[in-house]
Residue, then its C-alpha position, 0 to 999 in steps of 0.5 A: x578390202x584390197x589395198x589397191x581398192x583402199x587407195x581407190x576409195x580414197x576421196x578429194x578431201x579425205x585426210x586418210x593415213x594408210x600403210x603399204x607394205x612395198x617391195x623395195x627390191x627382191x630382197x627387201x621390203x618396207x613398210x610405207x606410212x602415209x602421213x599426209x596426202x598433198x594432191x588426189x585424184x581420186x581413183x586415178x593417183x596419190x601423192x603423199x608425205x610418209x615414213x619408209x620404215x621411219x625415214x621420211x619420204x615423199x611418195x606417188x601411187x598410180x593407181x589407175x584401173x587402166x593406165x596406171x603404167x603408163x603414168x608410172x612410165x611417163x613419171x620416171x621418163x621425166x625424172x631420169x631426163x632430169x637427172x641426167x641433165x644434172x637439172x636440180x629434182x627430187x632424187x628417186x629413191x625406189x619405183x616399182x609395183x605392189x600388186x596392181x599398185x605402181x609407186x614411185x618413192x623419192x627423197x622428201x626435201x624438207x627444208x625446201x618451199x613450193x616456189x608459188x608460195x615464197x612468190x606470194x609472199x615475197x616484195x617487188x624487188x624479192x619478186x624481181x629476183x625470184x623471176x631471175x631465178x626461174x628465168x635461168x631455170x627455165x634457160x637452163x632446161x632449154x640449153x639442156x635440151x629439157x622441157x615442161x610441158x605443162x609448166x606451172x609454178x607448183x612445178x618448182x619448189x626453192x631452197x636459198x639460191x637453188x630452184x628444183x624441178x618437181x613433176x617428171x610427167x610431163x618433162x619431155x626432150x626437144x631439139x636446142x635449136x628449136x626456137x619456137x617450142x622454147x619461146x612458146x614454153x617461155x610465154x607459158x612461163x609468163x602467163x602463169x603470173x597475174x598480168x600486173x606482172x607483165x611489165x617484168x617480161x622484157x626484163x626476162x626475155x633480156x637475161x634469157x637472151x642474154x644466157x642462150x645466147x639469142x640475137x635482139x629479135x622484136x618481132x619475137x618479143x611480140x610473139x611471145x607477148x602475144x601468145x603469154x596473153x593467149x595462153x592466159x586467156x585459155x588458162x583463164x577461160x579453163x578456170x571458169x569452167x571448173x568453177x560450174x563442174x565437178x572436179x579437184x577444186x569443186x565440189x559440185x551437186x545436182x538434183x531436181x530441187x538444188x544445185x550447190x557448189x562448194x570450193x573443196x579447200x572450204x568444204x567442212x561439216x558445217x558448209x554442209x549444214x549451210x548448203x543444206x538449211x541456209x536460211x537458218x543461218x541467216x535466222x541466226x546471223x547478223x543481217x546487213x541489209x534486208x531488201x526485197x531482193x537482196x538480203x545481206x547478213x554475216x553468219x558463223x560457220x565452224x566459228x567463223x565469221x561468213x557473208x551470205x547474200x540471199x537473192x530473192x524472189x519477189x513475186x510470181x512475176x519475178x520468178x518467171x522473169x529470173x527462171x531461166x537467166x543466170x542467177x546473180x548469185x552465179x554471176x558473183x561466184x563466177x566474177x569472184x573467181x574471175x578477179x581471184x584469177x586475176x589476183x585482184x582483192x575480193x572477198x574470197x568466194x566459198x559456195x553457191x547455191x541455187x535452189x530449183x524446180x527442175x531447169x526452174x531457178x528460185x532463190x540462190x545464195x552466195x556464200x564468201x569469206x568476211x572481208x576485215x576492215x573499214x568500209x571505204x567511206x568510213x575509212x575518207x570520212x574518218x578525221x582519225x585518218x591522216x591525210x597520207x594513209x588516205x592518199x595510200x588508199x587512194x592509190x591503191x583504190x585507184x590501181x584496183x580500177x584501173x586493173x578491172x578496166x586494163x582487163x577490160x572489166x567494169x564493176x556496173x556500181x562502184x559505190x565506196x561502200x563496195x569497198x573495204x580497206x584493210x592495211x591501207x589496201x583496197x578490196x571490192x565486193x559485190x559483184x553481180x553486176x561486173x562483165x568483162x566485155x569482148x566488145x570494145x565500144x561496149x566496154x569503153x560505155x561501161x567503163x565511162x559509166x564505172x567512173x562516172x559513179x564514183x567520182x559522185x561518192x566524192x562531190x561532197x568532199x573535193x579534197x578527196x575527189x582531187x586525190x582520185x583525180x590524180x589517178x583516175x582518167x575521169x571523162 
């Protein structure tokens, strides 16, 4: 087999280590040993960690059967605007062909960490100065006349007090003075973060203003707030999208008698051993609830503790009924990535599957990781909790709601045992029966709805529905 054919073979979740021999110049060659693939698309391009004759490096291979040179092209473009910009980037090493194969080879920065990564890990006042950073990054690149146009977190790695710039294929040049291109790069910027973090944008359009030197401008400010929003919103509708399709994220299969999807990072022997006989693992699981069409158990894959919900079928009439609606299975999938995207806490959804005759949907199940820790009435009916933990959870219980309802979502049954408390935070579950509204009047019913039953979780123990009262708008 060629090694153009070898690098093409290569598949979404495959942990392949191969080795190239590349012509570093016309005197030279070296011998590429690939010792982890970080992004694949199949066929298409490989980005991996590897050794050029024992020196550690970071390599892209274009390995398309049509534009792979054009890639190629657009990749080093990129990287030269960058540096000479003298924009902090990744230094190339050596690009060329081998063969069919275009690569290019760059330094590999060790000691420095995706920026997405240390943001998400960071507190409120290291996330304050980590937007700081990126702010005058971003300054920084538009004065130089530089900018991203698919900008995205995983596009900037951080080492100390250093931001550095990654992914040259879509750095293009623009004109300074261009407003407009630069105030709507900013609002892709913004839409990249959870909209809790909105509160932080007047904050950064200030240091931004301040270091290009723009006049205080509020109807720009409004723009660019409104089309952060509008971005996140296509953003949002885009992830959802590939939550019902074959791509990087999914793995997604169909035939007559079953669709299965599963997100790829889960995917294992074992997930395929469950999408293939799950019923069987419920056998063997614990069950939680066992209704007429719900059954509930936690099982074990790749030892590992799981939840599954059966949503069944309980007669023919049922069935004709549930034929061809979405299933409540897909509704939780589908609402799980809603609220991930959104970076609200919810169990984290791994695989759907909906077993069919035809266009005829039957039984389906959704498969999610355990949530660990106390369901949520245990947590307020213990005597073991003091008095100040419940009131942080009460806080944060009381944040979640509000998140969901600022977004206009309501979750159609907000029973405390739908939620989990682990480290004094709160997460939802189910999910089946939670829309986000278009209509205002619609959601304005379901969120008085929404309050309403929880505040009944609480008509037994008013010393806790005085806590949520506190927090809680109830009508």
């Amino acid at each position: 087999m060629s090694e153009i054919n070898e690098l093409r073979r290569i598949g979404y979740n495959e942990d392949s280590q191969f080795k190239l021999t590349l012509s570093i110049n016309e005197q030279s060659e070296g011998v590429f040993e690939c010792i982890k693939i970080t992004r694949c698309l199949p066929g298409k391009r490989l980005s991996c960690i590897g050794r050029l004759n024992g020196k550690a490096i970071f390599a892209k291979f274009f390995i398309a059967s049509k534009r792979a040179k054009n890639h190629w092209e657009k990749e080093k473009k990129g990287y030269h605007l960058l540096e000479d910009q003298q924009i902090p980037a990744p230094r190339m090493l050596h690009f060329g062909k081998q063969g069919e194969i275009y690569f290019i080879l760059f330094e590999f920065l060790e000691s420095k960490a995706p920026f997405i990564t240390i943001w998400s890990n960071a507190d409120h006042s290291q996330q304050s100065l980590l937007l700081s950073q990126l702010t005058k990054t971003l300054a920084n690149h538009h004065d130089k006349g530089i900018i991203q146009q698919d900008l995205h977190l995983n596009n900037f790695l951080l080492s100390d007090d250093q931001i550095y710039t990654v992914d040259g294929a879509d750095i293009a040049s623009f004109d300074p003075a261009d407003n407009k291109i630069a105030s709507d790069n900013l609002a892709l910027l913004f839409a990249q973060f959870y909209p809790r973090y909105d509160k932080n944008i007047d904050k950064a359009l200030k240091e931004y203003r301040s270091l290009r030197h723009w006049k205080f401008d509020p109807a720009l400010i409004d723009q660019i707030k409104a089309t952060t929003r509008q971005i996140r919103e296509k953003r949002k509708l885009g992830r959802l999208d590939k939550t019902q399709r074959p791509c990087s994220l999914f793995d997604y299969r169909q035939d007559w008698n079953q669709l299965s999807i599963c997100s790829r990072k889960f995917q294992s022997n074992g997930i395929q051993e469950f999408i293939q006989s799950p019923d069987s693992f419920i056998a063997e699981g614990k069950l939680l609830k066992q209704g007429n069409t719900c059954t509930v158990a936690i099982i074990t894959i790749d030892n590992k503790p799981r939840v599954v919900k059966r949503y069944n079928i309980k007669n023919w009439r049922h069935l004709l009924s549930r034929a061809f609606r979405q299933t409540r299975a897909m509704r939780s999938w589908t609402n799980a990535h809603l609220l991930e995207f959104y970076g609200i806490d919810t169990p984290k959804p791994i695989a759907i599957i909906e077993q069919r005759w035809g266009l005829f949907r039957k039984t389906a199940y959704y498969l999610s990781d355990l949530s660990l820790g106390q369901p949520g009435g245990e947590f307020f009916s213990s005597e073991k909790v003091s008095i100040e933990n419940k009131e942080t959870v009460t806080q944060s219980m009381s944040d979640l709601i509000n998140s969901l309802h600022q977004l206009n979502i309501s979750h159609g049954d907000l029973k405390i045992s739908n939620f989990i408390v682990n480290d004094l935070k709160a997460s939802i579950l189910d999910l089946d029966s939670m829309k986000q509204h278009k209509c205002e009047d619609g959601f304005e019913k379901a969120r008085a709805k929404d309050i309403n039953r929880f505040f009944k979780n609480w008509v037994s123990t008013p010393t806790i529905e005085a806590l949520f009262n506190n927090q809680l708008n109830h009508d």
